[in-house]
BAKOL-118780 format. One line per 2 residues: number of its first residue (from 1); their letters; for each residue x, y, z of N, C-alpha, C, CB. Coordinates in pm, whole numbers, plus 32768, in hexadecimal, padded with zeros to 4 digits. Glycine has a CB too. Layout:
N
NUM) a) X:Y:Z:X:Y:Z:X:Y:Z:X:Y:Z  ...
END
This chain:
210
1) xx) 7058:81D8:3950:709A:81FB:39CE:7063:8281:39FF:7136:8203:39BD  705D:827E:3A69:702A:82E1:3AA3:707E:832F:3B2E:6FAA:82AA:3AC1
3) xx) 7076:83C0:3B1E:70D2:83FD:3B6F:7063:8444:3C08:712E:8480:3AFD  706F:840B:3C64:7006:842B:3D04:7009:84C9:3D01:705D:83E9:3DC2
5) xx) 6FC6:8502:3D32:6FCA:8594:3D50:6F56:8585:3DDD:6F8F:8606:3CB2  6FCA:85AA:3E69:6F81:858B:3EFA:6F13:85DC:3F0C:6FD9:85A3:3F7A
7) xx) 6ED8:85D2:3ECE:6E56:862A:3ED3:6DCB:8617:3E99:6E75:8698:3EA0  6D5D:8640:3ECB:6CD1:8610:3E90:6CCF:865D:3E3F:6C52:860D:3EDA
9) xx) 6C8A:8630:3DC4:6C66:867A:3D6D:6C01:8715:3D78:6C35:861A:3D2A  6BA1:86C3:3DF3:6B4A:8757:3E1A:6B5A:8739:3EB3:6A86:876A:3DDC
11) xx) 6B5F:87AF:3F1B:6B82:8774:3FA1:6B09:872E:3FE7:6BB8:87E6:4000  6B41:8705:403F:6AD9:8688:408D:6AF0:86AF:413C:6B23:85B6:4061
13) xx) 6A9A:8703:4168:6AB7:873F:41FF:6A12:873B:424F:6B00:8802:41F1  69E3:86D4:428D:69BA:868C:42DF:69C4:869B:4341:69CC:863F:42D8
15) xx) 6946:86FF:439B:6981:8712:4425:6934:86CD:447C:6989:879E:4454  68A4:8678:446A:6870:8634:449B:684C:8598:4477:682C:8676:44AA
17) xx) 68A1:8548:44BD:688C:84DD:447C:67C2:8494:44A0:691F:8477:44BA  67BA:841E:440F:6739:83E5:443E:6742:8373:43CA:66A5:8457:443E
19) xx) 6726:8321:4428:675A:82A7:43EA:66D1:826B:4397:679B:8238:4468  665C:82C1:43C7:65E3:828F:436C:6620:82F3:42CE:651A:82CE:43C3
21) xx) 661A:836D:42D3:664B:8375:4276:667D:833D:4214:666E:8397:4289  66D5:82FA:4230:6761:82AA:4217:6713:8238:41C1:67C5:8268:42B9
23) xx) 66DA:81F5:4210:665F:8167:4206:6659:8170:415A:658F:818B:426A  661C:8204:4116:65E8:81DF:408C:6657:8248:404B:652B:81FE:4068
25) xx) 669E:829A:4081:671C:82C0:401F:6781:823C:3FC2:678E:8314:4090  6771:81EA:4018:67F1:8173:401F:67D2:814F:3F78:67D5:80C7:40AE
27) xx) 6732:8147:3F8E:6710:8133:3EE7:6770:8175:3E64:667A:817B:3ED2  67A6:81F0:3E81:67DD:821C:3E27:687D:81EE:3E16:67C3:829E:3E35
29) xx) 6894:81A4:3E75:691D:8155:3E8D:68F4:80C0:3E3A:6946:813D:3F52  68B5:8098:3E38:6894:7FFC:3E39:6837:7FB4:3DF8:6879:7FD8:3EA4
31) xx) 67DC:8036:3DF5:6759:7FFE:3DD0:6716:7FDA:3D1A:66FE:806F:3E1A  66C9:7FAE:3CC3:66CB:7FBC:3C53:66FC:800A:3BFF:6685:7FB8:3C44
33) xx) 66F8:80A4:3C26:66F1:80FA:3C05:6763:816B:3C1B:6690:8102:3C24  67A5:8143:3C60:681A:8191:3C9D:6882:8181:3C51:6841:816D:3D22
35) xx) 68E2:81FC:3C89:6968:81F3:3C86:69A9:818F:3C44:698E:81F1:3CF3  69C4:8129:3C85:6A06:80D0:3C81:6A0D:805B:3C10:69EF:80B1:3CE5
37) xx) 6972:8060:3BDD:695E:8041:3B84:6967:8094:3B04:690C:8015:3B9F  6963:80F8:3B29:696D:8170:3A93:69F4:815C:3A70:6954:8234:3AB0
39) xx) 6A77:8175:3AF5:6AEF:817D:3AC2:6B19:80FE:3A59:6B47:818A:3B38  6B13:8095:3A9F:6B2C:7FE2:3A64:6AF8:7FEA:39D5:6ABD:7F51:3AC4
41) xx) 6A62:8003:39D6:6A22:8015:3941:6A68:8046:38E0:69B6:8066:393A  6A94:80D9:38FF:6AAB:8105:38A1:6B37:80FF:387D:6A79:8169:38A4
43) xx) 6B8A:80CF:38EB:6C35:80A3:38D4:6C2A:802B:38A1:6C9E:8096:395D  6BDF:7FC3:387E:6BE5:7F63:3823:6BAB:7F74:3791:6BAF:7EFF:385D
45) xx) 6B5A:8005:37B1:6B0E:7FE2:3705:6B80:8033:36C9:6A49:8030:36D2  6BDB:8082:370E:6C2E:80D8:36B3:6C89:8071:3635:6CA1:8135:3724
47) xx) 6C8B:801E:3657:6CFF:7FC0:361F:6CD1:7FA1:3591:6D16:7F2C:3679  6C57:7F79:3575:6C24:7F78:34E9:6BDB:7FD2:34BD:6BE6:7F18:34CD
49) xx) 6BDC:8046:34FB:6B77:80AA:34CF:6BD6:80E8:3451:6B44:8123:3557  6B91:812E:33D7:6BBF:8172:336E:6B42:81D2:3351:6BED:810F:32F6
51) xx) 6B8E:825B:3316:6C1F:8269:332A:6C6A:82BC:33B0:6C47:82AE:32AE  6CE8:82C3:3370:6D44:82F8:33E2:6D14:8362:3446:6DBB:8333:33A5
53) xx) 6C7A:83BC:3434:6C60:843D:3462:6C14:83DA:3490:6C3E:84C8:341B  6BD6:8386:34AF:6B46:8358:34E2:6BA8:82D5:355E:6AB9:82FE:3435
55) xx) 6C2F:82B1:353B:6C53:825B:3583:6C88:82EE:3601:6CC7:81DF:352F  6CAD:8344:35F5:6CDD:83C2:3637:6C99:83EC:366B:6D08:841B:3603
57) xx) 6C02:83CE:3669:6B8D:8424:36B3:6B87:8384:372C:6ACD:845C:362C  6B82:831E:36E1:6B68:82B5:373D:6BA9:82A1:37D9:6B8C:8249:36F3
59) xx) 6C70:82DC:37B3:6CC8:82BF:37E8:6C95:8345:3871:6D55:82BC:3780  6CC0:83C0:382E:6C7A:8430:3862:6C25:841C:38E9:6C21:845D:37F8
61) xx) 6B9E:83FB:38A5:6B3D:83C5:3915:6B52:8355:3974:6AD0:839F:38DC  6B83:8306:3949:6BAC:82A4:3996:6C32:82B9:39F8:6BBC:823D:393D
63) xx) 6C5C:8325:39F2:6CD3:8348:3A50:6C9C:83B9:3AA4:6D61:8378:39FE  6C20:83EA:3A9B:6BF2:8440:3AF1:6BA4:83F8:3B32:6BBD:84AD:3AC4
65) xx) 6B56:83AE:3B0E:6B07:8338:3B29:6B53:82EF:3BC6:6B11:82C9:3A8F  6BEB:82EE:3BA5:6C1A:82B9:3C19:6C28:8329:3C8E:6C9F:8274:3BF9
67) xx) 6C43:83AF:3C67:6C38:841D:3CC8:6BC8:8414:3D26:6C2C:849B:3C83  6B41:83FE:3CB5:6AA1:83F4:3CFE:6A9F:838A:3D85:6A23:83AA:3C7B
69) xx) 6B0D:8322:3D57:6AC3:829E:3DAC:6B47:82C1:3E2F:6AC7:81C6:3D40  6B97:8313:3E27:6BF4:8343:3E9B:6BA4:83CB:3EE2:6C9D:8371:3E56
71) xx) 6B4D:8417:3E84:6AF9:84A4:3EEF:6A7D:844C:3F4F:6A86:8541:3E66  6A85:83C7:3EF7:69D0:838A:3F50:6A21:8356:3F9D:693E:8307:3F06
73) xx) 6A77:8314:3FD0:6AB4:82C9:400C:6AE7:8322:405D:6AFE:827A:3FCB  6B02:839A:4052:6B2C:83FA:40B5:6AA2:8432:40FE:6B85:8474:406C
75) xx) 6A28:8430:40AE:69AF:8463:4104:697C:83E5:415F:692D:849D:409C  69B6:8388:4131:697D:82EB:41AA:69DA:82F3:4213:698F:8229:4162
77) xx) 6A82:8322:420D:6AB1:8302:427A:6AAB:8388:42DD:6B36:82C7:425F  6A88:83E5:4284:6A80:8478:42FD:69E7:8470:434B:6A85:8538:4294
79) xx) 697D:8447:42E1:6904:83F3:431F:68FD:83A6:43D1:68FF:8372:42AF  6967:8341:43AA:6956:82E0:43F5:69E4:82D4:449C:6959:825F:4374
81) xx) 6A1A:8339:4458:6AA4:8351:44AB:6A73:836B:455D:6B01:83F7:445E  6A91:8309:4599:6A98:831A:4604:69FB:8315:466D:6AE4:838D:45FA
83) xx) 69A0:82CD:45F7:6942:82AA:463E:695C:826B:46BA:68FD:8269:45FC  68F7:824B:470A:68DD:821B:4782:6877:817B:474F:6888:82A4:47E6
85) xx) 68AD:8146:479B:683D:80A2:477F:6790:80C1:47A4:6879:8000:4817  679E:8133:47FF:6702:8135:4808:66B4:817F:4796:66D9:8179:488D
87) xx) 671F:81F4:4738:66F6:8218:46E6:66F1:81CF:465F:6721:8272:46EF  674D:8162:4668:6721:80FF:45F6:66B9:80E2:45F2:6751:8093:45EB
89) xx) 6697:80AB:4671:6618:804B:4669:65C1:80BE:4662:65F6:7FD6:46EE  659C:80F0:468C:6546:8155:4681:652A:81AE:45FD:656D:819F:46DE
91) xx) 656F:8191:458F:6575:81CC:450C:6558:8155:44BD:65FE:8215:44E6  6566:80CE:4503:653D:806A:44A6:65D4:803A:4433:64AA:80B8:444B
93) xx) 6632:8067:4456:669E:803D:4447:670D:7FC7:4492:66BB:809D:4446  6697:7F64:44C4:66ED:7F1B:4537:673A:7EB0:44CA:667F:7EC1:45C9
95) xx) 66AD:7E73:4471:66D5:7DE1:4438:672F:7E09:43D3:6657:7D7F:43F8  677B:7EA4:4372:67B3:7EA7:435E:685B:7EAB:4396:6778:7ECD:4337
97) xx) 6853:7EEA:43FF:68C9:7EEC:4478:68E3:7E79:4499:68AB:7F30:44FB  687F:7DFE:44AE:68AB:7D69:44D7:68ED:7D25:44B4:6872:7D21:44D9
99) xx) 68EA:7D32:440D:693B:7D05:4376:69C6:7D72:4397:68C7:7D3A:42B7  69D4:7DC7:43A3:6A2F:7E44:4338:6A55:7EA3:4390:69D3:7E9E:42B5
101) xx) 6A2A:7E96:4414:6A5F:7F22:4497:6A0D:7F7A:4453:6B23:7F6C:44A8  6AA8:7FCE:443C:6A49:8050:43FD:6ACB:8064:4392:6A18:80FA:447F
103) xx) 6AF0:7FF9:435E:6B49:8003:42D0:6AD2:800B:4248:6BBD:7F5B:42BD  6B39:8060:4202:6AAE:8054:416D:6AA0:7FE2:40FA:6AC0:80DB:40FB
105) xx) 6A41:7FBB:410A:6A31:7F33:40AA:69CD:7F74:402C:69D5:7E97:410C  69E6:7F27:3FA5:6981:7F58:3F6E:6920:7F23:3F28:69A1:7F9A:3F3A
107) xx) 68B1:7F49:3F6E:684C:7F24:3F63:67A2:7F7D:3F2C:685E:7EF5:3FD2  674E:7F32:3F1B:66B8:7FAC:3F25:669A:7FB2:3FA2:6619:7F82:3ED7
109) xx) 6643:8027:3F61:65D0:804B:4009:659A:7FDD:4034:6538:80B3:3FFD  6579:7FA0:3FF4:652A:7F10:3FF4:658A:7E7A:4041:650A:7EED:3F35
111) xx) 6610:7E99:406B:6662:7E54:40A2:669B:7DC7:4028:6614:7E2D:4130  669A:7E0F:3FB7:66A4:7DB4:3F5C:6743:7DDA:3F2A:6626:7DBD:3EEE
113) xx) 6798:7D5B:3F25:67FA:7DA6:3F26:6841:7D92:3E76:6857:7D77:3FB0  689B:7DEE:3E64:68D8:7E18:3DEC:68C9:7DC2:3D85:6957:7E2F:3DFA
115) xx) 68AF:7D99:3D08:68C0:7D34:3C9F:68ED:7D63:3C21:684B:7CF1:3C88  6957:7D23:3BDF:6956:7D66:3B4E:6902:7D31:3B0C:69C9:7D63:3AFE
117) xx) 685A:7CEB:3B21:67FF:7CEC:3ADA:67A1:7D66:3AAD:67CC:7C9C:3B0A  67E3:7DFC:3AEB:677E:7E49:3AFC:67D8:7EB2:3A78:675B:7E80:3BB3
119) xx) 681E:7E77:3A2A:685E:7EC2:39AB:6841:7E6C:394D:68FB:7EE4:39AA  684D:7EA4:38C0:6882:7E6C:3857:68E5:7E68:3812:6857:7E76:3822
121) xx) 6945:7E49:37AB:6998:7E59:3751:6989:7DEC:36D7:6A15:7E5A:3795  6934:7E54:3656:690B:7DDB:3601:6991:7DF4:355E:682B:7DF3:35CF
123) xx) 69CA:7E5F:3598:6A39:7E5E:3511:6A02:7ECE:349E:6A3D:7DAB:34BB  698D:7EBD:34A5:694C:7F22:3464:692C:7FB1:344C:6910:7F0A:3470
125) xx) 694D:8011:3435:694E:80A3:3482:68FE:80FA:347A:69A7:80EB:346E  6892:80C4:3426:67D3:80D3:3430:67A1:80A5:348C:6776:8092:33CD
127) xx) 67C8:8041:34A5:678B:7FD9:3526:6794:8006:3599:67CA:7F57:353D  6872:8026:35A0:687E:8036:3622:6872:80D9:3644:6905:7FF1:364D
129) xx) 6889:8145:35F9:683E:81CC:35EA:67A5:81D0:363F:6823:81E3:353F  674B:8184:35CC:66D1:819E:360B:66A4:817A:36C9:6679:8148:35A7
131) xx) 66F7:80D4:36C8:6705:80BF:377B:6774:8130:37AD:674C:8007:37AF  678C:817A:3767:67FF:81D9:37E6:6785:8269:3807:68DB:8231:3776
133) xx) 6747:8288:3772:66DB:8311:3779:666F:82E0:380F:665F:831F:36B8  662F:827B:37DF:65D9:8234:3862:6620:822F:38EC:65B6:8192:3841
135) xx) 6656:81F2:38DC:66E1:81DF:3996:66D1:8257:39D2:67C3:81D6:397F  6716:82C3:3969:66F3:8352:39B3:66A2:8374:39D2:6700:83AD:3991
137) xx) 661D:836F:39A3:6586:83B1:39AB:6579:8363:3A46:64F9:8379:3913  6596:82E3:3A29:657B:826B:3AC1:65AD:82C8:3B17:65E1:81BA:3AD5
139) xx) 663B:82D1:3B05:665C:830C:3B80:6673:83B2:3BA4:66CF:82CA:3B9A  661D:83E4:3B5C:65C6:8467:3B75:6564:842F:3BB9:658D:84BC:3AF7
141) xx) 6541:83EF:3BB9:6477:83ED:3BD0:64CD:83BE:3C80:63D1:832A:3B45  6538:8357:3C8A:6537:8343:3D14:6547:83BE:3D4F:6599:82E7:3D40
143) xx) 65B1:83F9:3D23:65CF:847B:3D63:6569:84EA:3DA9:660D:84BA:3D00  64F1:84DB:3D26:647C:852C:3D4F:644B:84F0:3DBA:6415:853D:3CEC
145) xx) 6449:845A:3DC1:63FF:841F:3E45:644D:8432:3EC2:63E5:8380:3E3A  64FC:843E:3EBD:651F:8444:3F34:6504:84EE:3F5E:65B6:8407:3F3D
147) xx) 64EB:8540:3F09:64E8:85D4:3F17:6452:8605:3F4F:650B:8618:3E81  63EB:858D:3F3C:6367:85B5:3F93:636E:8564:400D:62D2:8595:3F45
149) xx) 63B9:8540:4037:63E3:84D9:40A7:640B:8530:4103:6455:846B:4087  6489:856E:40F1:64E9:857A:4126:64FA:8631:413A:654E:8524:40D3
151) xx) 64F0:8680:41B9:64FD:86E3:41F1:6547:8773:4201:6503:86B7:4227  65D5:86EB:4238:6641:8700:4271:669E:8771:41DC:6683:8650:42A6
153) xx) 6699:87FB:41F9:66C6:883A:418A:6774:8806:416A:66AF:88E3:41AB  67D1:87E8:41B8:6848:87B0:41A5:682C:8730:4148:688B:8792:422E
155) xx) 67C1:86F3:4181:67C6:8665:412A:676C:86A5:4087:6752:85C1:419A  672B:86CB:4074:66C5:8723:4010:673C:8761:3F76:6675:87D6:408D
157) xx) 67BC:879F:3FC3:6803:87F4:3F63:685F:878C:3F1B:6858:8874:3FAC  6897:874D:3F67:68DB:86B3:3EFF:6892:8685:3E9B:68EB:8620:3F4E
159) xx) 6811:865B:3EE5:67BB:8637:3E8C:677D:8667:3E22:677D:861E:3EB7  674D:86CC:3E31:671F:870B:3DA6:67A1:8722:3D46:66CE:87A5:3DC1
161) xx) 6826:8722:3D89:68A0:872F:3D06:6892:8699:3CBB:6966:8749:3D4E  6875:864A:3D17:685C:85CF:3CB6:682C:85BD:3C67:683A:8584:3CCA
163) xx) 67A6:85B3:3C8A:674D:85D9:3C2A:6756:8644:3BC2:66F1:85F0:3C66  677F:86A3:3BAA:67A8:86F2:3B6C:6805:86D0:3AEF:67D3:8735:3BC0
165) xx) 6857:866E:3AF8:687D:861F:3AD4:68A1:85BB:3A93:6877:8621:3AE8  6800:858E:3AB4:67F6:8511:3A6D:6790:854D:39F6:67B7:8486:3AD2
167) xx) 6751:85D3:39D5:671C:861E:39AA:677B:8629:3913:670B:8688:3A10  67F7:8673:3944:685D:8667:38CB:6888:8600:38E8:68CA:86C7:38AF
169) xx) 68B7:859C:38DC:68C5:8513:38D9:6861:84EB:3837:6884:84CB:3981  67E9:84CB:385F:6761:84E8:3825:676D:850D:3767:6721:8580:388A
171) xx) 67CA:859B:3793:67B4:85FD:3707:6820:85B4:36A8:67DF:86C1:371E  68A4:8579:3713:68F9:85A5:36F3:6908:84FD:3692:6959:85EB:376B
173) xx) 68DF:8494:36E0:6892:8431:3699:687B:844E:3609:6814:841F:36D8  6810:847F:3615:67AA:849F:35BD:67D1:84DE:353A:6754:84F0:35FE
175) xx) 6838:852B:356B:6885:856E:34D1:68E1:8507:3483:68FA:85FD:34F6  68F7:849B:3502:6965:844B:34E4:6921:83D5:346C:69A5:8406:357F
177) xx) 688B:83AC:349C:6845:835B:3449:680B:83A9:33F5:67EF:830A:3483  6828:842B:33CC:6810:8468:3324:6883:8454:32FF:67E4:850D:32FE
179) xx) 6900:8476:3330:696F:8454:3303:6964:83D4:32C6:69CA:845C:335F  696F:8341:32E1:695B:8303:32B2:68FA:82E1:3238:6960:82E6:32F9
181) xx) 6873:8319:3258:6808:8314:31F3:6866:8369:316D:6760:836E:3234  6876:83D5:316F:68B6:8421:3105:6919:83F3:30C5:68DE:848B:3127
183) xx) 6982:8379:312C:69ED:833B:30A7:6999:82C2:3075:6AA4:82F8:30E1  6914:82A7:308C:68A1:824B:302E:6870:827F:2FC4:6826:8227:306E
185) xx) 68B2:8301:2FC1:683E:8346:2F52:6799:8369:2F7D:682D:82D3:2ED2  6778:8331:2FA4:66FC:8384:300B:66D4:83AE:3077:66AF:8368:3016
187) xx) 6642:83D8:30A5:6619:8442:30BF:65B7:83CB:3129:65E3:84B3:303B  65B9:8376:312E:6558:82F9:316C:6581:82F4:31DC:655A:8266:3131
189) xx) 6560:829E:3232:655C:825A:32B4:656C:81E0:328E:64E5:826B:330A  65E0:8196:326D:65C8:80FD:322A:6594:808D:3294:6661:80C0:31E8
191) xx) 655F:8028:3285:654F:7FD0:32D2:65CB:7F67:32D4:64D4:7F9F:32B3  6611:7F8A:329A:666E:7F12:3276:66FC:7F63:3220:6609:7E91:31FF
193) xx) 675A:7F30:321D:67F6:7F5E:31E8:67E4:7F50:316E:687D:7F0C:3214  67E0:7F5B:30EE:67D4:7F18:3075:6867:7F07:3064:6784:7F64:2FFF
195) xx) 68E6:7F6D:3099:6936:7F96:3078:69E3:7F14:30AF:6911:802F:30AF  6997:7ECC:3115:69B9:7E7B:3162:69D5:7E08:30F0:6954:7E67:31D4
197) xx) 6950:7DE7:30BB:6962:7D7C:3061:69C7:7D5A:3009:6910:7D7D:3021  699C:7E12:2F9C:6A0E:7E13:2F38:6A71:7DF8:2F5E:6A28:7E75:2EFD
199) xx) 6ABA:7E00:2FD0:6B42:7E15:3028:6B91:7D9E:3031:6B26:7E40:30BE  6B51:7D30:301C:6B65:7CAB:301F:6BBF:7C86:2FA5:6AE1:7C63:3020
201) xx) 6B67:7CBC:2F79:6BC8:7C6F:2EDA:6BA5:7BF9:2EA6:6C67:7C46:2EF0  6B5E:7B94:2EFD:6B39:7B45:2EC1:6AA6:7B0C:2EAA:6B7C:7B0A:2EE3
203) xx) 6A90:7ACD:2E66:6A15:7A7F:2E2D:69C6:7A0A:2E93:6A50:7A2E:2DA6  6A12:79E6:2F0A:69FE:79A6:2F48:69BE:79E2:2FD5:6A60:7969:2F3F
205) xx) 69EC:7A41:2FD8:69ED:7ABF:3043:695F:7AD4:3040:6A49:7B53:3019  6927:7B33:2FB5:68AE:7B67:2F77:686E:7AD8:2F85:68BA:7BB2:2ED5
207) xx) 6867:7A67:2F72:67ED:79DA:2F92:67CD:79DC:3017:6826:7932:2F77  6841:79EC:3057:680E:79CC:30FC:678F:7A3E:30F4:68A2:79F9:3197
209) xx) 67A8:7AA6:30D7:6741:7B2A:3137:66C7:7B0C:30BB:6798:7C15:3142  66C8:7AB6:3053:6632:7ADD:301E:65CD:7A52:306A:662D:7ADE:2F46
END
């Protein structure tokens, strides 16, 4: 459960809207790599993740995760607020407006819209650790792309808090999958749970995986 607090996490004040802008931000709403997908990811892997400090980092991120996909969603509608139809078309924002006005859907830059094919959740917390360290790096690297794009210093300062972000996000991962490695007893990068197996208890369990 979660308690609202009416407010962005970092502020979002937009004094010129541009709906091209807008065009490849949306990505961070919708797109592989975004938001939207980070939050979902990581609010489902919390459930089998062990132990209790690594399910707490999951939960953690994944509840800020939802803050992220309410500051982008606030930079698309201060973006797009009160365009003019000639400035749609003219930004190349028409065939999205045709579908959606100027409500936020989520989607990529690429007009591809939202899928929960673009997460995982394998139960595993090597597995799903290592896809959470990557996700972030992904969505750093977009960030860097919308940050050589994009000008507009109002739109620029959100953004780099994001990114910033997903930076500790990243670390914070990362301590979380030594955490785990260390109640294995080692010092490795495993390719695989060994620890999963034992867990079973049974003899039947251990045949399937050889």
């Amino acid at each position: 459960m979660w308690t609202y607090e009416k407010k962005l996490q970092y502020p979002v004040r937009i004094k010129t809207p541009n709906a091209r802008t807008a065009k490849y931000i949306i990505s961070q709403l919708g797109g592989p790599d975004g938001e939207l997908a980070a939050s979902l990811r990581y609010m489902h892997q919390r459930y089998t993740a062990k132990p209790d400090k690594v399910k707490g980092v999951l939960t953690d991120i994944a509840t800020e995760e939802l803050a992220h996909v309410e500051m982008i969603s606030a930079i698309l509608y201060q973006l797009t607020d009160g365009l003019t139809p000639e400035q749609i078309k003219e930004a190349g924002f028409d065939a999205y407006f045709v579908d959606h006005t100027l409500g936020l859907y989520p989607q990529s830059a690429a007009g591809v819209p939202f899928t929960a094919a673009y997460f995982q959740s394998k139960g595993d917390p090597i597995t799903d650790l290592t896809e959470d360290m990557a996700a972030e790096q992904k969505a750093r690297s977009t960030y860097d792309n919308i940050l050589r794009l994009c000008d507009d210093p109002d739109v620029r300062d959100p953004i780099k808090f994001l990114r910033q972000r997903e930076i500790v996000h990243f670390q914070r991962f990362g301590e979380a999958l030594r955490q785990v490695q260390d109640d294995l007893n080692s010092k490795n990068f495993y390719c695989c749970n060994p620890s999963f197996d034992s867990s079973c208890g049974k003899t039947a369990c251990r045949r399937k995986m050889r």
